[in-house]
N, CA, C and O atoms as a printed pandas DataFrame, in Angstrom:
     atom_number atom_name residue_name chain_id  residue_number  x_coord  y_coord  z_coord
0              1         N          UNK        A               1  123.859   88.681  118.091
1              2        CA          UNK        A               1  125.113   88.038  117.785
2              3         C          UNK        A               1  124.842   86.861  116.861
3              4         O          UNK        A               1  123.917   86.093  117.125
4              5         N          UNK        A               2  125.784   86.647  115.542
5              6        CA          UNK        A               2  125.420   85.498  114.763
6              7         C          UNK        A               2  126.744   85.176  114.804
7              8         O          UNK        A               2  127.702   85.948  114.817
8              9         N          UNK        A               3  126.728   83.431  114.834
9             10        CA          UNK        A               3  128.403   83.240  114.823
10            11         C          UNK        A               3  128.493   82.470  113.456
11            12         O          UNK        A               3  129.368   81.619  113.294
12            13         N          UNK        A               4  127.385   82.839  112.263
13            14        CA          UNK        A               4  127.105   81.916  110.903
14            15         C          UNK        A               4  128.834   82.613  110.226
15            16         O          UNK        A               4  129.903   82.960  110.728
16            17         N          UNK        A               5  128.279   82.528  108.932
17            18        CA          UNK        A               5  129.497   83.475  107.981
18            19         C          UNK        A               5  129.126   84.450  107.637
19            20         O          UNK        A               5  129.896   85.328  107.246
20            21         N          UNK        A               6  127.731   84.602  107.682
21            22        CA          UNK        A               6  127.648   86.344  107.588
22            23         C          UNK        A               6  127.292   86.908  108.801
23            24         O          UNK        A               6  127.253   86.040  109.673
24            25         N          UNK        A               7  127.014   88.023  109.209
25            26        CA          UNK        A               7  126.706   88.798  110.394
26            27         C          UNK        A               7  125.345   89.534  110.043
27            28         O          UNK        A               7  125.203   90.663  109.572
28            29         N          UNK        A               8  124.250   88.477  110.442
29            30        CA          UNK        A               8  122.833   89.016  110.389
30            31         C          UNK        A               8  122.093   89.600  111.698
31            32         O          UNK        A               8  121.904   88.820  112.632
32            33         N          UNK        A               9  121.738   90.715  111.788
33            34        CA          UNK        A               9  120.961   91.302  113.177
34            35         C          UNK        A               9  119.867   90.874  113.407
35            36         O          UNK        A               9  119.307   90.289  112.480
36            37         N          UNK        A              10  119.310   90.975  114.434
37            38        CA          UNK        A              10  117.993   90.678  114.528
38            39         C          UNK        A              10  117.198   91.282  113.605
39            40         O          UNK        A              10  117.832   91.975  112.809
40            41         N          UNK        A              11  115.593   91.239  113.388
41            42        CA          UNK        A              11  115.169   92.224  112.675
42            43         C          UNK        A              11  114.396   93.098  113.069
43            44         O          UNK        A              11  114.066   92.901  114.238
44            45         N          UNK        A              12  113.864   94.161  112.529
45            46        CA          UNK        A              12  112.808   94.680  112.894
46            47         C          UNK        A              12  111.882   94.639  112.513
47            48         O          UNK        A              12  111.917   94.789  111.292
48            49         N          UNK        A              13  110.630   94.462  113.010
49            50        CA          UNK        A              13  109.188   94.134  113.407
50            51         C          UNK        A              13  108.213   95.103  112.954
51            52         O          UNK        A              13  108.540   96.268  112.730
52            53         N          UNK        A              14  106.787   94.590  112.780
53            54        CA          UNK        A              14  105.604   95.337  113.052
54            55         C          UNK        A              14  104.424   94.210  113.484
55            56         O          UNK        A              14  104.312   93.093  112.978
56            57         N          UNK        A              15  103.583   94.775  114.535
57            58        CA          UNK        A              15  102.265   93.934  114.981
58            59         C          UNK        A              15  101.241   94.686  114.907
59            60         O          UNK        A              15  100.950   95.713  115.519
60            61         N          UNK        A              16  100.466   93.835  113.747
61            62        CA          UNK        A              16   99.155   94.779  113.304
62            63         C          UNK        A              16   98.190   93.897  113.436
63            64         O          UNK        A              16   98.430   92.717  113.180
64            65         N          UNK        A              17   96.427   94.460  114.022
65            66        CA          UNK        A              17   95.093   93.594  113.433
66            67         C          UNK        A              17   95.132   94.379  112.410
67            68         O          UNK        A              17   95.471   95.558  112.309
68            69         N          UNK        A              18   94.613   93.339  111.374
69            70        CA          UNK        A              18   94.101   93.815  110.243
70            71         C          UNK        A              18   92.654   93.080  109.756
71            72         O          UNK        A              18   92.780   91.892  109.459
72            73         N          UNK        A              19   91.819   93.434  109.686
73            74        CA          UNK        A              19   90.284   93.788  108.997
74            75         C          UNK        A              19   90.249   93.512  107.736
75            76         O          UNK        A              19   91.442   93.548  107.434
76            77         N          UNK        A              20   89.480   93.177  106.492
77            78        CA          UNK        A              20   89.249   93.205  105.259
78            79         C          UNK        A              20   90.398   93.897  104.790
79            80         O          UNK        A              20   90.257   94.804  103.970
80            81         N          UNK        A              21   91.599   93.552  105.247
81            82        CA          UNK        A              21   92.816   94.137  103.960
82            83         C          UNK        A              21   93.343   95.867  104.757
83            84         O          UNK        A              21   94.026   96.731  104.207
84            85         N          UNK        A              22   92.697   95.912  106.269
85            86        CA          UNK        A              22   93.376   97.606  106.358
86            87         C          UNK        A              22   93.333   96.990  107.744
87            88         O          UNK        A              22   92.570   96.201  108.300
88            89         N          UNK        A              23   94.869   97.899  108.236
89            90        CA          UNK        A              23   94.909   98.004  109.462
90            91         C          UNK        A              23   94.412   98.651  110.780
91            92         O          UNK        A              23   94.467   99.862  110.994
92            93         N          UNK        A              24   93.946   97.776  111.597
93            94        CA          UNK        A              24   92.964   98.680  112.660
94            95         C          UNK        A              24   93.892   98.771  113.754
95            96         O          UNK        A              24   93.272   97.962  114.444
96            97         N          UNK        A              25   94.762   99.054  114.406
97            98        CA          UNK        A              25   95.674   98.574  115.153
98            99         C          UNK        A              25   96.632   99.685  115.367
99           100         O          UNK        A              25   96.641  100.511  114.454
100          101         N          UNK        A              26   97.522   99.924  116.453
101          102        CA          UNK        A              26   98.547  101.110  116.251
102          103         C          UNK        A              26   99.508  100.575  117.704
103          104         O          UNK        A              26   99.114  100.732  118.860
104          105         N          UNK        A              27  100.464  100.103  117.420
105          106        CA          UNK        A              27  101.491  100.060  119.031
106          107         C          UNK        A              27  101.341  100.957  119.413
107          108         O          UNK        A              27  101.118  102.048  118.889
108          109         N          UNK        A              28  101.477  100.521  120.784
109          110        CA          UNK        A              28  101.631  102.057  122.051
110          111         C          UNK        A              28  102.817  101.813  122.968
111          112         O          UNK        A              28  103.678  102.615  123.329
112          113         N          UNK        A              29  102.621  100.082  123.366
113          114        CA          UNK        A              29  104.078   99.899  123.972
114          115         C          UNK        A              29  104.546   98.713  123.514
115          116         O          UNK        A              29  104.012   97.964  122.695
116          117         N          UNK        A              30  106.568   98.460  124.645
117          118        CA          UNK        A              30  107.122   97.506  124.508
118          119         C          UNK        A              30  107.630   96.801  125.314
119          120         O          UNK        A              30  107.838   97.349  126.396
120          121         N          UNK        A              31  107.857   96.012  125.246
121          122        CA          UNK        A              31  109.144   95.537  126.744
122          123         C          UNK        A              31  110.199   96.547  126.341
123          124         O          UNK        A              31  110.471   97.523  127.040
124          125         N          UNK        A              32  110.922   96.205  124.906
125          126        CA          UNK        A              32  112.273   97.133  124.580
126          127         C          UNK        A              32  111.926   97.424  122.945
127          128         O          UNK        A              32  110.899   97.192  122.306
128          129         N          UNK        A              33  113.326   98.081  122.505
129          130        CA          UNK        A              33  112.985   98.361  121.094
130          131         C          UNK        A              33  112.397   99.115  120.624
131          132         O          UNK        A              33  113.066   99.412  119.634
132          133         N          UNK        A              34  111.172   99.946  120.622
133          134        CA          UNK        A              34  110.163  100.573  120.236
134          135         C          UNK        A              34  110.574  101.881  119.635
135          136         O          UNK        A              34  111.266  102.821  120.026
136          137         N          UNK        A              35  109.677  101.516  118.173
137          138        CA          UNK        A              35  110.044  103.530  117.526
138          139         C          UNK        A              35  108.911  103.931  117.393
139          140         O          UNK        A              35  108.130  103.436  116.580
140          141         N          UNK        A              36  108.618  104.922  118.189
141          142        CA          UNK        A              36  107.303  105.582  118.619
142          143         C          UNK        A              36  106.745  105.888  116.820
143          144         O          UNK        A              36  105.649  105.553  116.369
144          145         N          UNK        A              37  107.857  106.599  116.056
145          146        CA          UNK        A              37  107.688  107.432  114.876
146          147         C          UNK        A              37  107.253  106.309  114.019
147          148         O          UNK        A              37  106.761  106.747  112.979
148          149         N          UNK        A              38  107.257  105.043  114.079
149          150        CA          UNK        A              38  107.120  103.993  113.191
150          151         C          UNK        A              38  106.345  102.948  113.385
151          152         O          UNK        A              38  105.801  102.232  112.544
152          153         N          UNK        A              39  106.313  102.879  114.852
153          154        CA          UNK        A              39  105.609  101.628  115.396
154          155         C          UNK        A              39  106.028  100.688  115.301
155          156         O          UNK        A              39  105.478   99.712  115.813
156          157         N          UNK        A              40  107.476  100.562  114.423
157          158        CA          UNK        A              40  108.044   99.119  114.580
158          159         C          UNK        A              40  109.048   99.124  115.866
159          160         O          UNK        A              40  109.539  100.080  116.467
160          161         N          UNK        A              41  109.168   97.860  116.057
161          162        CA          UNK        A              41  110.298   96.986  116.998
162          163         C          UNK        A              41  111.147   96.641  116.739
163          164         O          UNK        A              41  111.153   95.751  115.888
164          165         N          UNK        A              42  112.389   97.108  117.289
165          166        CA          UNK        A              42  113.899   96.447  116.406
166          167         C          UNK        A              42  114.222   95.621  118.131
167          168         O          UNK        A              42  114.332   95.989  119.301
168          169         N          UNK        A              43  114.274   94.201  117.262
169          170        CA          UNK        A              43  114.294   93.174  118.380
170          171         C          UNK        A              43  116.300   92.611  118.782
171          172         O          UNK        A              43  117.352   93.094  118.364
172          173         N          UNK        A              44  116.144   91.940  119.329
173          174        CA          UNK        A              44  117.651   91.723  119.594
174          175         C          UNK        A              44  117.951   90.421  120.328
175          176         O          UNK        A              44  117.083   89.558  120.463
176          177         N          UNK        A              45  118.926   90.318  120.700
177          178        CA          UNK        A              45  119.438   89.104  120.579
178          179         C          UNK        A              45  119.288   88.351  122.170
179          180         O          UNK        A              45  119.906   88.934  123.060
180          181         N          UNK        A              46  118.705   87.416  122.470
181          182        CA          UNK        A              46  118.768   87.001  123.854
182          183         C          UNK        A              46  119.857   86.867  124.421
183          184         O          UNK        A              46  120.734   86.191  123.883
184          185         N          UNK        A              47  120.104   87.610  125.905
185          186        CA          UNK        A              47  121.868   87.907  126.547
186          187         C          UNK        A              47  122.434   86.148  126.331
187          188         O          UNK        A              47  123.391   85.716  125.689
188          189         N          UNK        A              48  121.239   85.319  127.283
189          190        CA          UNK        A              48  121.450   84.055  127.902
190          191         C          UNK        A              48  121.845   82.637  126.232
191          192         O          UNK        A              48  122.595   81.669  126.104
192          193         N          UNK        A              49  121.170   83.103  125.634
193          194        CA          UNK        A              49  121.398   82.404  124.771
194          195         C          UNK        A              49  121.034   83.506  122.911
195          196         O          UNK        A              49  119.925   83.783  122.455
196          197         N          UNK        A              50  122.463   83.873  122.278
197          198        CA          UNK        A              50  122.686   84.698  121.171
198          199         C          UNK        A              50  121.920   84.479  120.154
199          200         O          UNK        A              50  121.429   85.375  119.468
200          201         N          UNK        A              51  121.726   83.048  119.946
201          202        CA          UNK        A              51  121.276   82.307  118.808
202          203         C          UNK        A              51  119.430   82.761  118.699
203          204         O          UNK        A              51  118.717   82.847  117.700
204          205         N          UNK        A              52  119.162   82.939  119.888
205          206        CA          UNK        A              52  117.867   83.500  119.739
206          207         C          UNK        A              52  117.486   84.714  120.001
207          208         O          UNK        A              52  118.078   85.364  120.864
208          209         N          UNK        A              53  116.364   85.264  119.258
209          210        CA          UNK        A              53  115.900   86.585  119.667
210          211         C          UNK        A              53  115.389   86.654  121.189
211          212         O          UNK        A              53  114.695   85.687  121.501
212          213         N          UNK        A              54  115.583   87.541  122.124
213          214        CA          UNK        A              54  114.881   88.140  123.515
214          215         C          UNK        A              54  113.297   88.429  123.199
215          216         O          UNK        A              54  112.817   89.284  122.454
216          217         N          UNK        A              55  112.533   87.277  124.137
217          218        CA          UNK        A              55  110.971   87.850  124.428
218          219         C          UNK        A              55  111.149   89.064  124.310
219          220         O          UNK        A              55  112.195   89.672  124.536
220          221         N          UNK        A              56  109.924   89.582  123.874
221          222        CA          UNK        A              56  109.312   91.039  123.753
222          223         C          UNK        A              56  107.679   90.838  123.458
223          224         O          UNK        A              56  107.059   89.941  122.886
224          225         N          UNK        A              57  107.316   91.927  124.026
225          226        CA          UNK        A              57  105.786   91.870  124.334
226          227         C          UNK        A              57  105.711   93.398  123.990
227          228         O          UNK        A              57  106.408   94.316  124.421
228          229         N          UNK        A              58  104.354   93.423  122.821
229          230        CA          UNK        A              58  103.609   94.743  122.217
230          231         C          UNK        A              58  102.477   94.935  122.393
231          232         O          UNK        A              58  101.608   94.223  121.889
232          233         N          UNK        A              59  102.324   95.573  122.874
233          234        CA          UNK        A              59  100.654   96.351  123.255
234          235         C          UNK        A              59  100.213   97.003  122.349
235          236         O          UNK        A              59  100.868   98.014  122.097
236          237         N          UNK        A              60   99.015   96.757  121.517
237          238        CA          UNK        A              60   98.416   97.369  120.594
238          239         C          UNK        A              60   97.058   98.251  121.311
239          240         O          UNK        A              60   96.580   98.255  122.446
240          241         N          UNK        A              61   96.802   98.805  120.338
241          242        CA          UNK        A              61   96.047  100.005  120.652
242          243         C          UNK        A              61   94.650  100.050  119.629
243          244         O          UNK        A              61   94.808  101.044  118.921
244          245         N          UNK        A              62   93.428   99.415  119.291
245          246        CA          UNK        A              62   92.605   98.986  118.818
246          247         C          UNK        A              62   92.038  100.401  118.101
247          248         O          UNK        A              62   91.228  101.046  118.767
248          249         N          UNK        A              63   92.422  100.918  116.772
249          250        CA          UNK        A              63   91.886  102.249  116.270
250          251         C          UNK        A              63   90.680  102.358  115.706
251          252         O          UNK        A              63   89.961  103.338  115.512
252          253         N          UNK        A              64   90.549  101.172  115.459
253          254        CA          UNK        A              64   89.487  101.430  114.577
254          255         C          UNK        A              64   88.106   99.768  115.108
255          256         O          UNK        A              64   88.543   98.648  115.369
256          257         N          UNK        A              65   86.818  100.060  115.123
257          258        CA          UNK        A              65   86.076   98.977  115.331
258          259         C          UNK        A              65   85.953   98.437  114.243
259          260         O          UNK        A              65   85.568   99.032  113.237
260          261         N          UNK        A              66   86.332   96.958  114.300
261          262        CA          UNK        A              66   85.949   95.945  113.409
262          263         C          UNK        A              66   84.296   95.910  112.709
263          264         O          UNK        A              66   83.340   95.639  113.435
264          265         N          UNK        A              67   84.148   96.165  111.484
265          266        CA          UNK        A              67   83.012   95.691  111.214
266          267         C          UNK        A              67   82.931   94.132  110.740
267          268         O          UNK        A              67   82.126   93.899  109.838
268          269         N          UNK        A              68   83.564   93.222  111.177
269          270        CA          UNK        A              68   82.905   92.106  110.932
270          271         C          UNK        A              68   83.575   90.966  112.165
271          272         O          UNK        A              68   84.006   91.478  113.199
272          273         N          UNK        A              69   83.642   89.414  112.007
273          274        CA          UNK        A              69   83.340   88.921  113.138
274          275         C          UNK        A              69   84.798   88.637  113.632
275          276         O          UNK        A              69   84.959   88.341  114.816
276          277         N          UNK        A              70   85.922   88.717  112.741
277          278        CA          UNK        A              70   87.045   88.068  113.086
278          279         C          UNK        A              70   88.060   88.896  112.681
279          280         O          UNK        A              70   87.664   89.593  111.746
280          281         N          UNK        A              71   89.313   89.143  113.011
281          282        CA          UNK        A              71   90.513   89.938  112.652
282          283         C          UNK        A              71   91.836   89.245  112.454
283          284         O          UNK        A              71   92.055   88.378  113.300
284          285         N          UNK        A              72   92.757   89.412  111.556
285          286        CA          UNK        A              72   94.287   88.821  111.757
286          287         C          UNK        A              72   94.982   89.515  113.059
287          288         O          UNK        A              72   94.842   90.641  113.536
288          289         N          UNK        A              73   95.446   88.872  113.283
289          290        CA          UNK        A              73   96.730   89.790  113.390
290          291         C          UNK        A              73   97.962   88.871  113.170
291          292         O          UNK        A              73   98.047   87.643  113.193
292          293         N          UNK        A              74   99.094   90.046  112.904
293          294        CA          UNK        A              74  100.282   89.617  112.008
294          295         C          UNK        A              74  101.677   89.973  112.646
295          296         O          UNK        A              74  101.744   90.517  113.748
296          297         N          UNK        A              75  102.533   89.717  112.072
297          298        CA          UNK        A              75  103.797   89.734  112.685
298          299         C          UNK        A              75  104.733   90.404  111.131
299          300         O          UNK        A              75  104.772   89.753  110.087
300          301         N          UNK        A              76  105.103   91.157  111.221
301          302        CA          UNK        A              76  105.237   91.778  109.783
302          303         C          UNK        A              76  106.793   92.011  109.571
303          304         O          UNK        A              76  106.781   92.991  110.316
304          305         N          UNK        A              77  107.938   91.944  109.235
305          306        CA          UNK        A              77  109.033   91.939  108.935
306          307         C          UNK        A              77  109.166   93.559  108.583
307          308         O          UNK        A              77  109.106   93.971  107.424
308          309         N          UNK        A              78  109.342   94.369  109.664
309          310        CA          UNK        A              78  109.341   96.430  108.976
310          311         C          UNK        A              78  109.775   96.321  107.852
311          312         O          UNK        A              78  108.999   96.276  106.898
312          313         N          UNK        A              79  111.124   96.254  107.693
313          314        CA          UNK        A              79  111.691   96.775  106.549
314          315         C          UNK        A              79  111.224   96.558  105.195
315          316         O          UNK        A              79  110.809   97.488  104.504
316          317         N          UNK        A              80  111.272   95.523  104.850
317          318        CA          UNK        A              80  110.436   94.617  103.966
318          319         C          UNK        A              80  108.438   94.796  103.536
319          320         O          UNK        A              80  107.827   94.858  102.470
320          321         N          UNK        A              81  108.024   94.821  104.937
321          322        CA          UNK        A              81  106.769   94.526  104.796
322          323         C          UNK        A              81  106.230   93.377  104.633
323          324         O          UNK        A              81  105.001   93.455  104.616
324          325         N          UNK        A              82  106.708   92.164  104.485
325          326        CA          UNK        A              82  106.216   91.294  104.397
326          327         C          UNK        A              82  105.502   90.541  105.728
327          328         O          UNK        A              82  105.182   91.121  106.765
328          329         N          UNK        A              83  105.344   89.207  105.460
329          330        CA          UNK        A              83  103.948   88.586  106.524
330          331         C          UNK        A              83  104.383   87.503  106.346
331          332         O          UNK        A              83  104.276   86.712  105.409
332          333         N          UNK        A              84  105.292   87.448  108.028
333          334        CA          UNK        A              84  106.261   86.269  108.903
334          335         C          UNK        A              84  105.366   85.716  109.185
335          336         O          UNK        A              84  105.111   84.706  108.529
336          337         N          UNK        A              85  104.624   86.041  110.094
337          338        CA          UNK        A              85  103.262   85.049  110.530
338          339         C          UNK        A              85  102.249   85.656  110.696
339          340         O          UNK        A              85  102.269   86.870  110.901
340          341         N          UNK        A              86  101.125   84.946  110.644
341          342        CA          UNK        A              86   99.485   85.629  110.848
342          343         C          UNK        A              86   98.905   84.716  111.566
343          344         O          UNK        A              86   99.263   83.571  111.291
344          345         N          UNK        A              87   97.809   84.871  112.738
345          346        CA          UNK        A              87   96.744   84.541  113.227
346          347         C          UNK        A              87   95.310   85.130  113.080
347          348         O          UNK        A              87   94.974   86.309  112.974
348          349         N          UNK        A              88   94.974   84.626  113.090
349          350        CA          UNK        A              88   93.049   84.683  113.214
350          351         C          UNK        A              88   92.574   84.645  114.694
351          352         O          UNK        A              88   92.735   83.840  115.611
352          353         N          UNK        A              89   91.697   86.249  114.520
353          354        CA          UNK        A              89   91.973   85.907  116.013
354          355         C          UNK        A              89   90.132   86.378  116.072
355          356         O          UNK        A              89   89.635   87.245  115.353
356          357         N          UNK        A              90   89.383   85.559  117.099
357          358        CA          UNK        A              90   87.568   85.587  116.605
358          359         C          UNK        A              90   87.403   87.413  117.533
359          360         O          UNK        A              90   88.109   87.861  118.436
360          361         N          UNK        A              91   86.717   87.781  117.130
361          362        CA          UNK        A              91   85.981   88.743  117.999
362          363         C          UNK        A              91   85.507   88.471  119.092
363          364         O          UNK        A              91   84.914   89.333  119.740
């Protein structure tokens, strides 16, 4: 729910590690939301308060072994593709 002047939805998501530039990573689960076919999360609106998105928690699925000491992982905007936020996360 947005009560701005336009009517913006939540968005949908992707959570990836990523390695030297490729993703090692694959969702498996969600709290809610989840498109098996895509791996993204279409998130939504908290009941208790509209203005914010509802916690959600993703379980990744580690595909591939890291060859080196440290990995991102990211918070990725689906539609778009772009990179909302990133962490560094050590081995």
């Amino acid at each position: 729910m947005n009560t701005g002047l336009f009517d913006i939805g939540p968005p949908r998501v992707r959570v990836e590690l990523g390695a030297k530039g490729k993703v090692i990573s694959r969702a498996v689960q969600r709290s809610y939301g989840f498109e098996e076919a895509t791996g993204d999360v279409a998130l939504r609106n908290d009941e208790k308060n509209p203005k914010t998105i509802a916690p959600n928690t993703v379980t990744l699925m580690v595909t591939e072994e890291p060859n080196q000491k440290s990995v991102g992982l990211y918070l990725l905007e689906a539609r778009l593709g772009l990179n909302c936020h990133g962490w560094r996360i050590l081995k």
